[in-house]
Backbone as CSV, one residue per row, in Angstrom:
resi,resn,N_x,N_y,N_z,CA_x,CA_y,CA_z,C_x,C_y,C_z
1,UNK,-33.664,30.441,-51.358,-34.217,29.164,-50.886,-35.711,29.106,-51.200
2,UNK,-36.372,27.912,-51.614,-37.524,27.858,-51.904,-38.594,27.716,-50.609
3,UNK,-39.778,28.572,-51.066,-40.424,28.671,-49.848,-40.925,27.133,-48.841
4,UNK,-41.246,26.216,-50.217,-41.196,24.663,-49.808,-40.333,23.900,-50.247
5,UNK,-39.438,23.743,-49.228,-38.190,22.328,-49.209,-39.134,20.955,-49.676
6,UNK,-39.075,20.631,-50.671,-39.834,19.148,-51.162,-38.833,18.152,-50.554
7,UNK,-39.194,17.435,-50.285,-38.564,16.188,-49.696,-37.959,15.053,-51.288
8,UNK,-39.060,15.097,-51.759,-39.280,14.197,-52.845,-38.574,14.361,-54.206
9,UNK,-38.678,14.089,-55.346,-38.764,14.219,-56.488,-38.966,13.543,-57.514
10,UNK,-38.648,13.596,-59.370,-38.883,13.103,-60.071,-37.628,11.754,-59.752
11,UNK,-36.867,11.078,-59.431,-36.103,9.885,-58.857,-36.728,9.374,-58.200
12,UNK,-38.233,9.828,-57.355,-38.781,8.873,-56.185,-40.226,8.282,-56.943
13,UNK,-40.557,8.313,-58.272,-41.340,7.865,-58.746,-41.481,6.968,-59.818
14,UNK,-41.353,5.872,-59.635,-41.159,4.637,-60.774,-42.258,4.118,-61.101
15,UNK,-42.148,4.568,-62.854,-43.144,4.210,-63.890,-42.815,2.512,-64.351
16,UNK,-43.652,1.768,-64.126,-43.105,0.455,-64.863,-44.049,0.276,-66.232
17,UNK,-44.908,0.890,-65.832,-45.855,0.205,-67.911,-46.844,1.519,-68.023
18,UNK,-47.227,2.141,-69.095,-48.183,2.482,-69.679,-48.822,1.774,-70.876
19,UNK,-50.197,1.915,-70.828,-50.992,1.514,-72.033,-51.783,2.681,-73.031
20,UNK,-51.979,2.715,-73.994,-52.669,3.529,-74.354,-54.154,3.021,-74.343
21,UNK,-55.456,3.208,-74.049,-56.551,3.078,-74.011,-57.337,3.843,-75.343
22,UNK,-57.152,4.498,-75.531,-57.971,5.157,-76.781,-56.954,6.531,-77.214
23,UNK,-56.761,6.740,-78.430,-56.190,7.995,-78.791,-56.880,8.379,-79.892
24,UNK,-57.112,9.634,-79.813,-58.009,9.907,-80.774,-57.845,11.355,-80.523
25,UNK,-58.510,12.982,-80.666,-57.913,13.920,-80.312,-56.929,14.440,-79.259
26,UNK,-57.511,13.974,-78.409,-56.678,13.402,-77.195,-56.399,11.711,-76.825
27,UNK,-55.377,11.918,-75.708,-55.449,10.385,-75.445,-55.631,9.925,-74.314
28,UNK,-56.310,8.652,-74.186,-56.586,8.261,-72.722,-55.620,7.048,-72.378
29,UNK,-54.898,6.851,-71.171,-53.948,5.771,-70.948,-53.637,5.884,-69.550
30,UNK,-53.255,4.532,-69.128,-53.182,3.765,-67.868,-52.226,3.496,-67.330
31,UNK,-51.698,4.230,-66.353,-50.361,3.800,-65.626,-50.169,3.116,-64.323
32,UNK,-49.248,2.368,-64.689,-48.700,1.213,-63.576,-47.257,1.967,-62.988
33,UNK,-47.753,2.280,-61.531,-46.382,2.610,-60.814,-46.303,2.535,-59.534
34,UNK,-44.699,3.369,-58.994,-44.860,3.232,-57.432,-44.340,4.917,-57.478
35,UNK,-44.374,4.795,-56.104,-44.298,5.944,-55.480,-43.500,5.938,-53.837
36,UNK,-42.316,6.731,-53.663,-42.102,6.722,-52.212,-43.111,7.198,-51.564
37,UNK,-42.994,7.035,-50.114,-43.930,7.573,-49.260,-43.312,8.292,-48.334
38,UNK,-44.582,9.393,-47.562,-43.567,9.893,-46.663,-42.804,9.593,-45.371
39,UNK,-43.320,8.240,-45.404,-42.410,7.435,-44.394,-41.345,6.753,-44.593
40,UNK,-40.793,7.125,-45.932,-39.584,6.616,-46.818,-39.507,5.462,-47.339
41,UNK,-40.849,4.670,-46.703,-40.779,3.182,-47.640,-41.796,3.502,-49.050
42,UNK,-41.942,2.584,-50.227,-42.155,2.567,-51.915,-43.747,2.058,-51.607
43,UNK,-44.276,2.762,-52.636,-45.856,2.425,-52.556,-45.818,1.210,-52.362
44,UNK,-47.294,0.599,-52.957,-47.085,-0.638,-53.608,-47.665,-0.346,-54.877
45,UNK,-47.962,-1.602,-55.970,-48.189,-1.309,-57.419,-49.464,-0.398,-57.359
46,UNK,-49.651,1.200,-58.062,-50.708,1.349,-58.116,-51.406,1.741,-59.575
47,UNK,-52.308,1.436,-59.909,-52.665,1.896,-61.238,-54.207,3.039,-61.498
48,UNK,-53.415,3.612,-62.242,-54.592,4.963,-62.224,-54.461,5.317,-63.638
49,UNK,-55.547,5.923,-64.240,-55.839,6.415,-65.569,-55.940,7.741,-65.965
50,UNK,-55.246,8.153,-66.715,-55.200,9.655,-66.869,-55.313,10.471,-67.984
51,UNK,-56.132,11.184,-68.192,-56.225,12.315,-69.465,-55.140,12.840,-70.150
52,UNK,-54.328,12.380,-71.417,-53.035,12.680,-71.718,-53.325,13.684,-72.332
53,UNK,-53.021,15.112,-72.375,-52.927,16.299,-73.551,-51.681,17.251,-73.511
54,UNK,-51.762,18.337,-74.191,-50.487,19.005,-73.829,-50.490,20.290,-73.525
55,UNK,-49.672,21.111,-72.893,-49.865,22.231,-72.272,-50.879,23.151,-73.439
56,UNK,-51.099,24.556,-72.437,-51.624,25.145,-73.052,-51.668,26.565,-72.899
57,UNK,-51.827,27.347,-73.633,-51.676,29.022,-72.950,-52.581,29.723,-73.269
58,UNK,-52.950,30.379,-71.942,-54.067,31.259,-72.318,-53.962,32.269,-71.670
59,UNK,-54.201,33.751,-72.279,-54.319,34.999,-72.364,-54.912,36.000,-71.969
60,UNK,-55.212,37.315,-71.170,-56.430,37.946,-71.104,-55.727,39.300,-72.060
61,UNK,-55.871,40.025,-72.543,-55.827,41.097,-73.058,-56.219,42.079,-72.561
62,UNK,-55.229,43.348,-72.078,-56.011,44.221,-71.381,-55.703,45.532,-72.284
63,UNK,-56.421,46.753,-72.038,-55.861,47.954,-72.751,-55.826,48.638,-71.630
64,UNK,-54.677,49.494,-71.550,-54.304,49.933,-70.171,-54.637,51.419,-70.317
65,UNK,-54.979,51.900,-71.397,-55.408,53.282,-71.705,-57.015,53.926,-71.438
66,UNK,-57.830,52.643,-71.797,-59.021,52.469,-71.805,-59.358,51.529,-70.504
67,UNK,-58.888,50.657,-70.040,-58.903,49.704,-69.042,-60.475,49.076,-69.072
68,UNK,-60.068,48.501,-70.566,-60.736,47.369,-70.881,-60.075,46.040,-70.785
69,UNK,-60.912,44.866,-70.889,-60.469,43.269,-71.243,-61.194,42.838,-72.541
70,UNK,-60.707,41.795,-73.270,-61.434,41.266,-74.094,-61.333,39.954,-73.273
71,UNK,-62.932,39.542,-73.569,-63.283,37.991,-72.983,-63.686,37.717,-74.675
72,UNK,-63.781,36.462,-74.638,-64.370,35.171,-75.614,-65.173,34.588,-75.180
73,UNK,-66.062,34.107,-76.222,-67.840,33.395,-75.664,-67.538,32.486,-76.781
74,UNK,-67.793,31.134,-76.176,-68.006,29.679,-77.297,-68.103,28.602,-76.805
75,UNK,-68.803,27.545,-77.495,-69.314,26.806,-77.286,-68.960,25.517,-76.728
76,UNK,-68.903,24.978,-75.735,-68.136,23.925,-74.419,-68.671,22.418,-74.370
77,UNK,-68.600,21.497,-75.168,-69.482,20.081,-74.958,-69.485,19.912,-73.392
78,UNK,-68.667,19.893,-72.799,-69.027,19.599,-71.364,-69.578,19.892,-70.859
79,UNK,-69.633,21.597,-71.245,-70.574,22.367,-70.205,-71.919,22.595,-70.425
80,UNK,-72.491,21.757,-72.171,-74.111,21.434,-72.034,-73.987,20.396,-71.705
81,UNK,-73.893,19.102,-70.598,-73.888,18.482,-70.204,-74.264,18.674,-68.321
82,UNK,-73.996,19.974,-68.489,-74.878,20.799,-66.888,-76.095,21.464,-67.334
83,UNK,-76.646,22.369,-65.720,-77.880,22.883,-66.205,-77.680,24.016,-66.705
84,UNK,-76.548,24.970,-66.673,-76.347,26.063,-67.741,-76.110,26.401,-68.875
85,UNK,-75.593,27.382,-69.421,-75.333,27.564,-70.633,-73.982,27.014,-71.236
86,UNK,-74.225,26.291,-72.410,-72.765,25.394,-72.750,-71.966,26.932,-73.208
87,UNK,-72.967,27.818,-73.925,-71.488,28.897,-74.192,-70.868,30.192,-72.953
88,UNK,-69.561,29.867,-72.749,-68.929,29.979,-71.900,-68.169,31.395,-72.506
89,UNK,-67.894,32.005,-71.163,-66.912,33.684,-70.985,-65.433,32.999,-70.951
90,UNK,-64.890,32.984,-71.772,-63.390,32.336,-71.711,-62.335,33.450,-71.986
91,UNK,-61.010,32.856,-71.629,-59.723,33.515,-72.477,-59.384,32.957,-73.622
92,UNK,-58.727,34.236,-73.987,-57.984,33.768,-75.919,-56.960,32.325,-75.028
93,UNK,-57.166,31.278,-75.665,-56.036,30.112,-75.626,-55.913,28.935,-76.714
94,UNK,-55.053,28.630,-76.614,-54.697,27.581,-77.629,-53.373,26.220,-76.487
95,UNK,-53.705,25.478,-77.608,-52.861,24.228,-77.053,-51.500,24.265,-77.818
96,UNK,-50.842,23.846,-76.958,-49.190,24.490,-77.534,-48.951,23.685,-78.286
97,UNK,-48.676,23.541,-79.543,-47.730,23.353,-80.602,-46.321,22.537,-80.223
98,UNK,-45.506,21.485,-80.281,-44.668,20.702,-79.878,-42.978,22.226,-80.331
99,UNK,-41.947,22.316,-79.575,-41.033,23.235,-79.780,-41.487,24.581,-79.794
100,UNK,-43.007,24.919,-79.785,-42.850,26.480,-79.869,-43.388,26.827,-78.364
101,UNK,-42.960,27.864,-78.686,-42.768,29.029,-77.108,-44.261,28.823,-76.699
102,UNK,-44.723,29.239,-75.225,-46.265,29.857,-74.965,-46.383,31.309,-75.132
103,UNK,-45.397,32.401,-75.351,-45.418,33.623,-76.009,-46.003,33.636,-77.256
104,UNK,-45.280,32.827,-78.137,-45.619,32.646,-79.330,-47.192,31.744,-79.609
105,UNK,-47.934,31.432,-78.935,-48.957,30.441,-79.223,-50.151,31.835,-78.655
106,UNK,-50.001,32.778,-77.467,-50.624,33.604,-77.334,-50.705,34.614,-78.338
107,UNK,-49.690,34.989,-78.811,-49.920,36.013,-79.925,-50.864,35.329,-81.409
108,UNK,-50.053,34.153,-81.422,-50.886,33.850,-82.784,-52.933,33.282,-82.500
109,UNK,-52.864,32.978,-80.864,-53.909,32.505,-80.824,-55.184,34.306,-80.670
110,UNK,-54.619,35.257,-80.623,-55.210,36.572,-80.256,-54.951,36.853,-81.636
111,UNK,-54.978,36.680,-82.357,-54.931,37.240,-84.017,-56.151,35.678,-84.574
112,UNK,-56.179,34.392,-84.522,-57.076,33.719,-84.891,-58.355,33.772,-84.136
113,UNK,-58.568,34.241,-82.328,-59.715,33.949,-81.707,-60.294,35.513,-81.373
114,UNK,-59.310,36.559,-81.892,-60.045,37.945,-81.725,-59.598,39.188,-82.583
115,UNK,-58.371,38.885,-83.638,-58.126,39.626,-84.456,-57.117,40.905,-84.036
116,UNK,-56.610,40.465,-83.301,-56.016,41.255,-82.045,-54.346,41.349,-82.389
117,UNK,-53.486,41.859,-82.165,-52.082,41.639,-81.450,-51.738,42.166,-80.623
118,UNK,-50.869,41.563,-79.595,-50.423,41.659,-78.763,-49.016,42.258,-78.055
119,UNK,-49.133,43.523,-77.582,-47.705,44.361,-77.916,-46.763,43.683,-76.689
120,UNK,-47.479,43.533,-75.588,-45.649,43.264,-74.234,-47.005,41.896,-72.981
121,UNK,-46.574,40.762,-72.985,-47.025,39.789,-72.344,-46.444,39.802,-70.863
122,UNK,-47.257,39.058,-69.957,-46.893,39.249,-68.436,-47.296,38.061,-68.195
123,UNK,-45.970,37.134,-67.745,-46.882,35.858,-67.019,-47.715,35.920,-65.934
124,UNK,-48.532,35.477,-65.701,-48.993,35.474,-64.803,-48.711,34.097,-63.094
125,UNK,-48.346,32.804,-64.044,-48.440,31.565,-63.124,-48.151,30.412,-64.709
126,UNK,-47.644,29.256,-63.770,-47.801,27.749,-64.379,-48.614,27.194,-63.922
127,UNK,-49.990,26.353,-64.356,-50.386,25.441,-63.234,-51.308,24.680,-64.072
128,UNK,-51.479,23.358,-63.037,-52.677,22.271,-63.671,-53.806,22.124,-63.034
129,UNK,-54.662,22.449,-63.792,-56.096,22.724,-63.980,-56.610,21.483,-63.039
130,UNK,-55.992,19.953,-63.334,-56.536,19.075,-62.854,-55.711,17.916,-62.840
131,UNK,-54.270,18.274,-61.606,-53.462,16.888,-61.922,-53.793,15.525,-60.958
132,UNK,-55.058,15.543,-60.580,-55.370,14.635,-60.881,-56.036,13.717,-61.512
133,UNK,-56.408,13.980,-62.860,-56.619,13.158,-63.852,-56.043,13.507,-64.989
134,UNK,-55.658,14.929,-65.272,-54.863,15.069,-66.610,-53.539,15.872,-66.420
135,UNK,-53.257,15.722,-67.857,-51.302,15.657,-67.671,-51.348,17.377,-67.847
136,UNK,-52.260,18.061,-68.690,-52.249,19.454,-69.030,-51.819,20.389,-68.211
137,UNK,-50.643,21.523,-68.406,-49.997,22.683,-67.870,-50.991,23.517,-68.500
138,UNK,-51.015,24.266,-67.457,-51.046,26.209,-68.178,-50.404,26.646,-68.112
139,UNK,-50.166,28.102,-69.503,-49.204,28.875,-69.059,-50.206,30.212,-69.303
140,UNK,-50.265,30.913,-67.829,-51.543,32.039,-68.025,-50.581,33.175,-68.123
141,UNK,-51.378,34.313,-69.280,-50.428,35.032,-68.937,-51.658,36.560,-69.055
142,UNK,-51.381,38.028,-69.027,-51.577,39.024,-69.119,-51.086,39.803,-70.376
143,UNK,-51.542,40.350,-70.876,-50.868,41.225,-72.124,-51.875,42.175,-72.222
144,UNK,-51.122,43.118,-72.701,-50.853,44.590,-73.528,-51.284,44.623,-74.661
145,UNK,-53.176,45.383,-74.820,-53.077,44.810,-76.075,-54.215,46.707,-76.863
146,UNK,-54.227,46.967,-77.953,-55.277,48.010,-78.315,-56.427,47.661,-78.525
147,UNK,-57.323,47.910,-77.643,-58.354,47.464,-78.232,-59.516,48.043,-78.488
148,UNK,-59.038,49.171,-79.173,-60.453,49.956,-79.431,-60.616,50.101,-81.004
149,UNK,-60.685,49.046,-81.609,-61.041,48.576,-82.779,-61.362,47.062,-82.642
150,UNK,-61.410,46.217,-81.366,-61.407,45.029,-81.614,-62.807,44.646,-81.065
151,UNK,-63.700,43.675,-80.937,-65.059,43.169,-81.154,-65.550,42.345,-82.075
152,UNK,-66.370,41.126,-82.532,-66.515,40.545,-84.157,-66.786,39.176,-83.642
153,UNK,-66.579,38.251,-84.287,-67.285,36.891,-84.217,-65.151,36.659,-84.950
154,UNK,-65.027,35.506,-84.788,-63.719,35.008,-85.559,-63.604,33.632,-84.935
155,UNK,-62.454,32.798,-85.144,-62.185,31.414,-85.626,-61.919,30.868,-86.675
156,UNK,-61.302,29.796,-86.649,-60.897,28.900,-87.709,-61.864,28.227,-88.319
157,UNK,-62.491,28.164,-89.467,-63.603,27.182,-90.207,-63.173,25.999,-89.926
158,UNK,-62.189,25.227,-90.298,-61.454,23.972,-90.157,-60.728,23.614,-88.932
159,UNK,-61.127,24.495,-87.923,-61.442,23.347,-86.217,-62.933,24.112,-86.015
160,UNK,-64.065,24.028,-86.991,-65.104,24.341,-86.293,-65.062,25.286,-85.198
161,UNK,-64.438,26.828,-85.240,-64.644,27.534,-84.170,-65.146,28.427,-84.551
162,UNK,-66.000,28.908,-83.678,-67.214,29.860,-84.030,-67.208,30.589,-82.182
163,UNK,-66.211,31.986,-82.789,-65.748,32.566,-81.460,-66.282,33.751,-81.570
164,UNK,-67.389,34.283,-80.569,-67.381,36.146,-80.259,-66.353,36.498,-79.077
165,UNK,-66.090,37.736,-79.480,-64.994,38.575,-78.812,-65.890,39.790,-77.642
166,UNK,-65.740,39.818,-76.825,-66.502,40.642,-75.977,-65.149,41.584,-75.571
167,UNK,-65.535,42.884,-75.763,-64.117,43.985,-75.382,-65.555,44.656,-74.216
168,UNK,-64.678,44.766,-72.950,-65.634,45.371,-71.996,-65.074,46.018,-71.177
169,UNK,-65.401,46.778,-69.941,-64.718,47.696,-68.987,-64.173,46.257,-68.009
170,UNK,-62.837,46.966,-67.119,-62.749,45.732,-66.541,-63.523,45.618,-64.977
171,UNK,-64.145,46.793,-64.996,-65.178,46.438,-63.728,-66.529,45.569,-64.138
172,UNK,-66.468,45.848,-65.552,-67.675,45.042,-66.009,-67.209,43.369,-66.024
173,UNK,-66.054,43.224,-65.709,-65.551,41.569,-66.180,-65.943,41.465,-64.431
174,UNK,-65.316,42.242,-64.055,-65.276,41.407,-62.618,-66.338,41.591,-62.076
175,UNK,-67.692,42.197,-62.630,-69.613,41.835,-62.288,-69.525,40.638,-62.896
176,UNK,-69.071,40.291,-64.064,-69.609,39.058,-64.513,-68.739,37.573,-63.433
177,UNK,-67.340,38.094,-63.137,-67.038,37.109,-62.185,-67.979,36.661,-60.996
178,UNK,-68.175,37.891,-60.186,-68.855,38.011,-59.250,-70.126,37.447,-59.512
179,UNK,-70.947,37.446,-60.510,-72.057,36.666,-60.477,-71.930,35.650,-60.995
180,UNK,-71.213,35.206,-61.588,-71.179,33.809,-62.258,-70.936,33.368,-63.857
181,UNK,-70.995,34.484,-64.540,-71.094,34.750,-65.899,-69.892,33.837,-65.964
182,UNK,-68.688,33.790,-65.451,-67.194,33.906,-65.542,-67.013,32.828,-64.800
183,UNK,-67.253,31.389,-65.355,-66.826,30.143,-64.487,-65.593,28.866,-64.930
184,UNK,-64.945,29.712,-65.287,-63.810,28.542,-66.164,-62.325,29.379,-65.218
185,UNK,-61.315,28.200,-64.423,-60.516,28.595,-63.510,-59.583,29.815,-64.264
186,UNK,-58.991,29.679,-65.489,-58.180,30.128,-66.118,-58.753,31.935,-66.431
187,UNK,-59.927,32.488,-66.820,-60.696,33.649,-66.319,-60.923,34.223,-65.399
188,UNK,-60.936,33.129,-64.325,-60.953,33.527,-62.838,-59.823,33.723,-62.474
189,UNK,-58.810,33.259,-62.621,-57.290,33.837,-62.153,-57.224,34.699,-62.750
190,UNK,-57.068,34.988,-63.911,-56.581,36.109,-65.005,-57.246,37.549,-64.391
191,UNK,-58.580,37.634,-64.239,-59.382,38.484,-63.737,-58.810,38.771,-62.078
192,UNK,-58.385,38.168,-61.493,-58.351,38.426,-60.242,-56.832,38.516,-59.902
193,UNK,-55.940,38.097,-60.777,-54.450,38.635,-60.871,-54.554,40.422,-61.149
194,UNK,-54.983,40.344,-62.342,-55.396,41.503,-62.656,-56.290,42.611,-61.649
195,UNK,-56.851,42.415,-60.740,-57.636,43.059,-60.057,-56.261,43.684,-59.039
196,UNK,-55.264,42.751,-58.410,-54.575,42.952,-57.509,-53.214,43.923,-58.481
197,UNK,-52.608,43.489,-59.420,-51.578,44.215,-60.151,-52.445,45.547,-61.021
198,UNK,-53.627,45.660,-61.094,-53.593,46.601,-62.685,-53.055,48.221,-62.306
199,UNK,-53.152,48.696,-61.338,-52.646,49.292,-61.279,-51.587,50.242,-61.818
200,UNK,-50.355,48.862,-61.195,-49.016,48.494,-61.514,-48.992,48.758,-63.408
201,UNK,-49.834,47.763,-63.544,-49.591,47.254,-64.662,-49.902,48.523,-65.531
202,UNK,-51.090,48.992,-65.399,-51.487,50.245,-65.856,-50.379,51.621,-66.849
203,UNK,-49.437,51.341,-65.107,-48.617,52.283,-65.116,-47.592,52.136,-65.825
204,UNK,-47.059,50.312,-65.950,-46.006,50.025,-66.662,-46.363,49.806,-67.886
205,UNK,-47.642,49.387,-68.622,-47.545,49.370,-70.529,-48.127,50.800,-70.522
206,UNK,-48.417,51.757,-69.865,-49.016,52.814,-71.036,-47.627,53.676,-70.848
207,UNK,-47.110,53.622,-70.190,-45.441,54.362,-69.926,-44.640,53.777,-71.255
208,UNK,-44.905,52.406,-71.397,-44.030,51.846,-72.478,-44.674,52.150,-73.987
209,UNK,-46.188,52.468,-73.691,-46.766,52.684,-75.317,-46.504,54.069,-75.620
210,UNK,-46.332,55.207,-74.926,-45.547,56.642,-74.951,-44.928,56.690,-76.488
């Protein structure tokens, strides 16, 4: 039995119109709907605008021998738009590809954003970053990875990415959480999943790399 009995579901929410507003890398568009309530009577018409994109998966890489992480540092339009630094401590991620797996989008995105592969993946969680304004899933996960050859600058020329790879101790990730270095949600879970399992985890990929 699920820990929360939902009352509700996808049958109690009627879409009557979308518009598209601008599409362009992403898309922006406007929906007209209702909604039950929890007093069992139907909204009334409401319209709200929302950030359309598509899931996405992102990665931390750990080496369980060395009990290191690799983080990523690059460059965030949003985030020079505050008073800090636009380049940001991130995870390897990519935006999923229409039919392919989020297994498969992590491995290939840790070979384009750090030169890396990835031997045995661990989900970690599903979740949205921000449903209330955009449609975007995560799929976070943990992996098994060698990394004592990995470090370098990498990216794709033709999406403009210009990525450094930081391979560090993982007490050193979680100073940089702790002070702030480390402010993007998807790092902060990853790091702090990891703080509570590594252990575990420790015990289960270097048993399997034998």
């Amino acid at each position: 039995m699920p820990l929360l009995e939902q009352r509700y579901g996808a049958d109690d929410f009627d879409l009557q119109r979308r518009e598209t507003c601008y599409e362009g890398f992403f898309s922006f568009q406007r929906f007209y709907f209702k909604h039950k309530r929890f007093d069992g009577s139907w909204s009334e018409l409401i319209e709200r605008e929302v950030f359309v994109r598509g899931s996405a998966t992102c990665v931390l890489p750990y080496d369980p021998r060395t009990d290191q992480v690799l983080l990523i540092e690059q460059f965030r339009v949003p985030a020079a738009l505050d008073s800090g630094s636009p380049w940001l401590v991130e995870l390897v991620a990519g935006i999923n590809d229409k039919g392919e797996a989020p297994e498969a989008i992590a491995r290939r995105e840790a070979i384009e954003e750090a030169g890396i592969e990835l031997s045995r993946l661990e989900l970690i969680c599903e979740y949205y970053p921000s449903p209330g304004a955009c449609t975007e899933k995560v799929f976070l996960f943990a992996a098994c990875a060698d990394l004592s050859q990995a470090g370098g600058v990498f990216g794709l020329p033709e999406e403009h990415e210009d990525i450094l790879s930081h391979v560090v101790s993982f007490d050193k990730a979680v100073e940089w959480l702790s002070d702030g270095v480390i402010n993007n949600a998807a790092a902060i879970m990853a790091i702090q999943w990891l703080q509570i399992n590594r252990l575990k985890m420790r015990k289960k990929w270097t048993s399997v790399e034998d």
